[in-house]
C-alpha positions in Angstrom: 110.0 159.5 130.3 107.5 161.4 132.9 106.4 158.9 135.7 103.2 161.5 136.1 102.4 162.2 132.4 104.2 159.8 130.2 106.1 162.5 128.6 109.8 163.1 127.6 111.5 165.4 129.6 113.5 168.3 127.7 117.1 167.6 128.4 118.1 171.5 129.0 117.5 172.4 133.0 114.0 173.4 133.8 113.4 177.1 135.2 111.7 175.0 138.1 114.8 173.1 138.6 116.3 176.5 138.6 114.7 177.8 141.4 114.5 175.0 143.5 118.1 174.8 143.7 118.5 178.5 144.1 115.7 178.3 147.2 117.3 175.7 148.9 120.4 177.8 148.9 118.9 180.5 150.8 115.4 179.1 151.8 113.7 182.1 153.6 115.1 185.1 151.7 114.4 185.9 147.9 116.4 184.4 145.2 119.7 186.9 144.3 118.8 189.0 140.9 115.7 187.4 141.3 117.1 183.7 140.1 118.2 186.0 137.1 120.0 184.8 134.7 117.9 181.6 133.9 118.5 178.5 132.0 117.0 179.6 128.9 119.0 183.0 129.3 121.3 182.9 126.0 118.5 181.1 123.7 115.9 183.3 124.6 117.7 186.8 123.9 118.7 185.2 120.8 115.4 185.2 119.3 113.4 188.3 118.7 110.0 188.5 120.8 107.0 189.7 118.9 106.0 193.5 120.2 102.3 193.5 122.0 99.5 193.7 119.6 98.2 197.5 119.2 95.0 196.1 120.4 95.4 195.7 123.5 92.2 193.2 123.4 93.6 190.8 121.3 96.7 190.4 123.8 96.7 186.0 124.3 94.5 185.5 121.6 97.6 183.5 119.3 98.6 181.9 122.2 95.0 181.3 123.3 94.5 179.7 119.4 97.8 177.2 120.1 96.5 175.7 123.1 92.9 175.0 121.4 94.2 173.3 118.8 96.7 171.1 121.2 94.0 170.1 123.1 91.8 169.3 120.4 94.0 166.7 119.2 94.2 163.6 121.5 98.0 162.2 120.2 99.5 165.3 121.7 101.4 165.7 124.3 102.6 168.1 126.7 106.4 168.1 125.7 104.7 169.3 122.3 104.6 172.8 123.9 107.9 173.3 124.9 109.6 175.1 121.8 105.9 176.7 120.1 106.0 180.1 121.8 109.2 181.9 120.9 107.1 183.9 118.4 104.1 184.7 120.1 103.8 187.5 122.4 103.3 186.0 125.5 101.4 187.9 128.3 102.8 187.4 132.5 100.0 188.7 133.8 96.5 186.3 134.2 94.9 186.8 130.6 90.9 186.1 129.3 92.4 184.3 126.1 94.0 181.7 127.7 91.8 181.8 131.0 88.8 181.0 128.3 91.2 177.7 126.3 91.7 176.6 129.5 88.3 176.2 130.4 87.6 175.1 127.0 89.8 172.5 127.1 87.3 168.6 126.0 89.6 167.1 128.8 89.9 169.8 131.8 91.6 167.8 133.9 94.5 167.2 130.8 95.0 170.8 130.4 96.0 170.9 134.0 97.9 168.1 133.7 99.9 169.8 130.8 100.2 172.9 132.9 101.7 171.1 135.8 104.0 169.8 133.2 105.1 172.5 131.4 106.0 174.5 134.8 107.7 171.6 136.4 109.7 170.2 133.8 109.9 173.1 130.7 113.7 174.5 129.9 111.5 178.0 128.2 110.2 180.7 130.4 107.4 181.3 127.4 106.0 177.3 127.5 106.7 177.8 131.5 104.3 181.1 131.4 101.8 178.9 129.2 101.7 176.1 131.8 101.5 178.5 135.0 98.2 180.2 133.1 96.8 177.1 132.9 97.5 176.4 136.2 96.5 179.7 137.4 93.2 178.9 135.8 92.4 175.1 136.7 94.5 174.4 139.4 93.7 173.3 143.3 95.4 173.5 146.5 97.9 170.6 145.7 99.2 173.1 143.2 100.4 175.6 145.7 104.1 174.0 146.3 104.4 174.1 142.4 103.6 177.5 142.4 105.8 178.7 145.1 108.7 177.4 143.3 108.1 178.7 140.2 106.8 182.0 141.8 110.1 182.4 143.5 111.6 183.6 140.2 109.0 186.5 140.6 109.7 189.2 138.3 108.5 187.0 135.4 106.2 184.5 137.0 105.1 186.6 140.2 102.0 188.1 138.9 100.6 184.6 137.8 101.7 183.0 140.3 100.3 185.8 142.7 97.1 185.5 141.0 96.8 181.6 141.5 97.4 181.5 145.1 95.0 184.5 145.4 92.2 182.4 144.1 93.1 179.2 146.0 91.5 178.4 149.8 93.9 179.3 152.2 95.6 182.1 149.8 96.6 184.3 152.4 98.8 181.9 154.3 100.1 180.8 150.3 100.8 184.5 149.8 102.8 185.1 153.1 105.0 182.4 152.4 105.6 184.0 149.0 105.4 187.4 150.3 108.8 186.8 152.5 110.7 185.5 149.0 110.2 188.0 147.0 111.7 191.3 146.1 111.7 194.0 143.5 108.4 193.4 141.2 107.5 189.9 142.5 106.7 192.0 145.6 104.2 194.1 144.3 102.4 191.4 142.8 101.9 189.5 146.0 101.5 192.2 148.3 98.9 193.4 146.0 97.1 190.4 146.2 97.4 190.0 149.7 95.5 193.6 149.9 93.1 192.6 147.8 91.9 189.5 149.6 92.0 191.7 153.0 92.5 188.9 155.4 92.7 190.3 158.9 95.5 187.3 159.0 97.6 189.3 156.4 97.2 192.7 159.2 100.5 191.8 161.4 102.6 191.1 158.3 101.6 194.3 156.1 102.0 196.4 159.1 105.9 195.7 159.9 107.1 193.7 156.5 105.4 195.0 153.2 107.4 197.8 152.8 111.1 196.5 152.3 112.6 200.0 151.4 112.4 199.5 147.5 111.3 202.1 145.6 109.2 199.9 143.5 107.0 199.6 146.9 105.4 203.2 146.3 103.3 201.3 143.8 101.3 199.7 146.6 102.0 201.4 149.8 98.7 203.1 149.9 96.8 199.9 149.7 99.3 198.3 152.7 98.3 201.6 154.6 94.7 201.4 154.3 94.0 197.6 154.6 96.0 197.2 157.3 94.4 200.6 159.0 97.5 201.7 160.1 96.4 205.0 161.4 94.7 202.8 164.1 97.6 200.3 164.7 100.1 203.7 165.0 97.5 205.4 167.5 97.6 202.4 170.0 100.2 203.8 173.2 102.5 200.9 172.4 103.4 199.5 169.3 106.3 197.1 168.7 109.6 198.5 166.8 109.2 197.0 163.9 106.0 198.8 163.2 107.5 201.8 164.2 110.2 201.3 161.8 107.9 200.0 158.9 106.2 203.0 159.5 108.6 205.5 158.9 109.6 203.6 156.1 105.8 203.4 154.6 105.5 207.9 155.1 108.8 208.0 153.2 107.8 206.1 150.3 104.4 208.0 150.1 106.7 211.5 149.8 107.8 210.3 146.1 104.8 208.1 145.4 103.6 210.2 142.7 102.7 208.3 139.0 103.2 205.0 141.7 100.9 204.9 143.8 98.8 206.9 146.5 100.4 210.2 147.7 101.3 211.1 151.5 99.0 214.6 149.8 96.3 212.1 149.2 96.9 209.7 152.0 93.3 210.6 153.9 94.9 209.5 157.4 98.6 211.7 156.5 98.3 213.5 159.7 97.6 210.8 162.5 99.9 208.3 161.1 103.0 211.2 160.8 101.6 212.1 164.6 101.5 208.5 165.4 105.4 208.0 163.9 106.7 210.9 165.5 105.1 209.5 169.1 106.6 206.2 169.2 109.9 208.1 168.1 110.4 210.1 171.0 109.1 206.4 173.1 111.9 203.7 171.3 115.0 206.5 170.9 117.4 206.5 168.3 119.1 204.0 165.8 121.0 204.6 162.5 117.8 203.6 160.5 115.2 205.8 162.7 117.8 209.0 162.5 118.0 208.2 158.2 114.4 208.3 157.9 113.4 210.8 160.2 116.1 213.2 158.3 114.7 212.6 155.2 110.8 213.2 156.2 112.0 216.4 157.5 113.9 217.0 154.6 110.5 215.9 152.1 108.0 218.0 154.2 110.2 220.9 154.3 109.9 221.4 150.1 113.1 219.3 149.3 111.3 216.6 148.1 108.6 215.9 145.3 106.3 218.4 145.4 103.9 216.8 143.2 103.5 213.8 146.4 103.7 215.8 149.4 101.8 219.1 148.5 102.4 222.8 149.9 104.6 222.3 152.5 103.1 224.3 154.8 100.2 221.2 155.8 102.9 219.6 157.4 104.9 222.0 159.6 104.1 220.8 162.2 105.5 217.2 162.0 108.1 219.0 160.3 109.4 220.8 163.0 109.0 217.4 165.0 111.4 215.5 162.9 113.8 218.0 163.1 113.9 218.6 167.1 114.1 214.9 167.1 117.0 215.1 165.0 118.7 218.0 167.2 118.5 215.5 170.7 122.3 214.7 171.5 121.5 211.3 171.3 120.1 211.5 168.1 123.4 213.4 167.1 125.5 211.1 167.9 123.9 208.1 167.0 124.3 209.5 163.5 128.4 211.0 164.1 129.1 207.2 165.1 127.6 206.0 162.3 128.9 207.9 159.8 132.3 207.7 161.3 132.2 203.9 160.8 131.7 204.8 156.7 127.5 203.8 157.2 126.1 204.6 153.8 123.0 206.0 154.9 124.9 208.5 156.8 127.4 209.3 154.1 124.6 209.4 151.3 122.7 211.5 154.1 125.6 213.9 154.9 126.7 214.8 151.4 122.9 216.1 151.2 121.8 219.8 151.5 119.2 219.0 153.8 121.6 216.5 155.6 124.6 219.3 155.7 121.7 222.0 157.6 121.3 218.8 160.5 123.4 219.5 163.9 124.7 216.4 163.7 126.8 217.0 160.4 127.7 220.5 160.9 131.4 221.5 161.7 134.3 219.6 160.8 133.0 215.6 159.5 134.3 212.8 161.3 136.8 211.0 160.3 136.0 208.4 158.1 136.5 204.6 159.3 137.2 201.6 156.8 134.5 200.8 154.8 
């Protein structure tokens, strides 16, 4: 039995469990496959999920009907939950249905207490989704530990979990703890949120970390770019490398932004930031990252990239031309010959390019390659 709720535990592991173990593994770096595959892996393919409703409106409203009826009753329990959702369509984002039985709830403070539950001890992502919705809705600061666990496996929990901390006191310092555990999806839920609260606290982080070179980040990069007003933070005479390198990463991203996100064609501050970048190039010199990203800018503003994101080429010329006479320096060159000599995939990915095979430092014979 519970010692908090007076409740039998499920005896399969709990995706809390999960996560907790996987976290203490590797405690300041996301969870590999993003804690994927959980507990419930096998069980939960097994059964079919119930397709969305067509109305989009009526998405949680099933779900929404379990919970009043649980709550109405006063011999039920949370462990009552665990197996009731298989067939339900069962939304991961924060939804008005089940915001709205939440608050409906005779006993408020029991339909937290069953949402605590249901993340901390359930062995069924669907009951552990119910529970973090009810936490997302009712719950207070002493919830945040809970929800960093069970945020960590971020692709399915992220955006609720994102949402709670969002709406708690102190959400921004909850969110940059989150924020440097999560990859892939879970990151654009948090960072998201973190650009939506716009806490000058969150400015140092979304100006060197955000951006962590997924493509999945062109969803938010334009919302990192403008809260963090990085077209000031790049115009300042020094700027630490990570910026520099966050930022080259950040104009890359909005090259092939297009259906994602903001465009660098759209970006209103384009030119001073690709200025900025190219300015605090020329200050720090070359490294196998800075020589990647500089070739592929160069490459994206000269028409081989995605048209529909960067607009007629002929706006950016001028940055253009200073990527690529960046790219011609000797020490450029052979920052980029040493790495691809020692087999560095950027370089090789970069060199088997057409763009890459017009740069000085590919032309003539390649290096030879060294063990991978």
């Amino acid at each position: 039995m519970s010692e908090t709720t007076g409740t039998k535990s499920p005896g399969a592991q709990a995706l809390f469990d999960h996560a907790l173990a996987l976290h203490k593994s590797a405690p300041g770096r996301p969870l590999p496959r993003d804690g994927e595959p959980y507990p419930d892996d096998r069980s939960h393919r097994r059964r079919p999920r119930r397709a969305a409703p067509e109305d989009r409106n009526r998405i949680g409203l099933d779900a929404a009907s379990v919970l009043d009826d649980h709550f109405a009753r006063d011999s039920t329990e949370p462990n009552d939950l665990v197996d009731v959702f298989h067939d339900l369509y069962i939304p991961i984002h924060s939804n008005e249905h089940i915001t709205a039985a939440a608050h409906r709830a005779p006993d408020r403070e029991r339909a937290l207490r069953t949402g605590r539950w249901l993340v901390r001890h359930s062995p069924d992502r669907c009951s552990v989704t119910i529970g973090l919705a009810l936490v997302e809705a009712l719950g207070t600061v002493d919830d945040i530990p809970l929800i960093h666990t069970i945020g960590l496996l971020s692709n399915r929990f992220g955006p609720l979990a994102a949402r709670a901390l969002e709406k708690l006191p102190g959400g921004t310092d909850s969110l940059l703890w989150l924020a440097d555990r999560v990859a892939g999806w879970g990151r654009v839920y948090v960072v998201e949120a973190l650009c939506r609260l716009g806490d000058p606290r969150a400015r140092p982080w979304l100006l060197r970390k955000a951006c962590d070179g997924d493509f999945l980040n062109a969803y938010f990069v334009g919302q990192v770019a403008e809260t963090a007003a990085l077209h000031e933070a790049i115009a300042e005479s020094t700027v630490d490398d990570e910026i520099v390198d966050h930022t080259g990463r950040l104009l890359h991203l909005l090259t092939y932004s297009q259906g994602m996100g903001m465009t660098l064609s759209r970006y209103p501050h384009a030119e001073a930031v690709l200025g900025g970048h190219l300015r605090h190039l020329e200050r720090v010199g070359p490294s196998v990252g800075r020589y990647f990203v500089a070739a592929l800018l160069a490459g994206s503003l000269g028409g081989d990239g995605d048209a529909g994101s960067v607009g007629p080429i002929g706006r950016w010329q001028t940055h253009r031309d200073g990527y690529l006479a960046l790219l011609d320096r000797e020490d450029w060159c052979g920052t980029a010959r040493s790495a691809l000599t020692d087999g560095d995939p950027r370089m090789v990915e970069l060199a088997g390019t057409a763009s890459g095979r017009r740069l000085r430092a590919f032309t003539g014979p390649p290096p030879r390659q060294g063990p991978r």
